[in-house]
C-alpha positions in Angstrom: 6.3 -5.5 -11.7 8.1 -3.5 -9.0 11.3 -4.7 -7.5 11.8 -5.4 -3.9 14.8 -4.9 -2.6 16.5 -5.9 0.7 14.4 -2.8 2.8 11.1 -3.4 1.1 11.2 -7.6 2.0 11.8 -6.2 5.3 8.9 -4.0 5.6 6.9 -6.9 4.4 7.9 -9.5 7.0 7.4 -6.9 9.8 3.6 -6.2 8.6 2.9 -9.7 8.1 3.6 -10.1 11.9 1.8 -6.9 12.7 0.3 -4.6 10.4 -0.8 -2.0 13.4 2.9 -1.7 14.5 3.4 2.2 13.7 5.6 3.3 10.7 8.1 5.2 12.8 8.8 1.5 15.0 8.9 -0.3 11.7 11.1 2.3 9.9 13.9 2.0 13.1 13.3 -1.6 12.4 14.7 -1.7 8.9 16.9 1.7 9.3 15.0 4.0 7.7 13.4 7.7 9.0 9.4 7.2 8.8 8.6 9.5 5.7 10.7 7.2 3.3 9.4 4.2 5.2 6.1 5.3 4.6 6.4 6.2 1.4 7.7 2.8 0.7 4.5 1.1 2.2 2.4 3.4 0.1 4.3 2.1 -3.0 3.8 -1.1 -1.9 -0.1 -0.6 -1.4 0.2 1.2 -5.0 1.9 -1.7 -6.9 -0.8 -3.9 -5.6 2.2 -5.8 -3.7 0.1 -5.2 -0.6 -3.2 -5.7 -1.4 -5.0 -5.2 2.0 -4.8 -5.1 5.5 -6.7 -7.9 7.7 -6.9 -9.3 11.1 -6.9 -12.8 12.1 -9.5 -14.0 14.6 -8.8 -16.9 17.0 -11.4 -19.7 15.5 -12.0 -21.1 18.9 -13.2 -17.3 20.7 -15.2 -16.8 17.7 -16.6 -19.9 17.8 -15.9 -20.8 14.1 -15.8 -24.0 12.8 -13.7 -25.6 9.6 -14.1 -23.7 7.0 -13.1 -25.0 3.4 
């Protein structure tokens, strides 16, 4: 099992909130250059810490109803 650190729990809260925001942003963000902040993601991807990417659709617009 991997260890996050400080950086990495950052990088995690920022793509919770918005995983299209664009490694260079999110690496200014936390304080790092976008190679080692994209590295870290990778790592992240690799450890199985991040195990996909997904969108979330507005139930209403889609015209979803509960779903259990």
């Amino acid at each position: 099992m991997a260890l996050l650190d400080r950086i990495d729990r950052k990088i995690l809260a920022i793509l919770q909130e918005d995983t299209t925001m664009p490694v260079a942003e999110i690496g200014k963000k936390v304080g790092l250059s976008t190679t080692p902040c994209w590295r870290r993601i990778q790592r992240l991807e690799e450890d199985g810490i991040i195990q996909r990417r997904v969108a979330l659709l507005d139930p209403k617009r889609v015209k979803a109803g509960v779903t259990v």
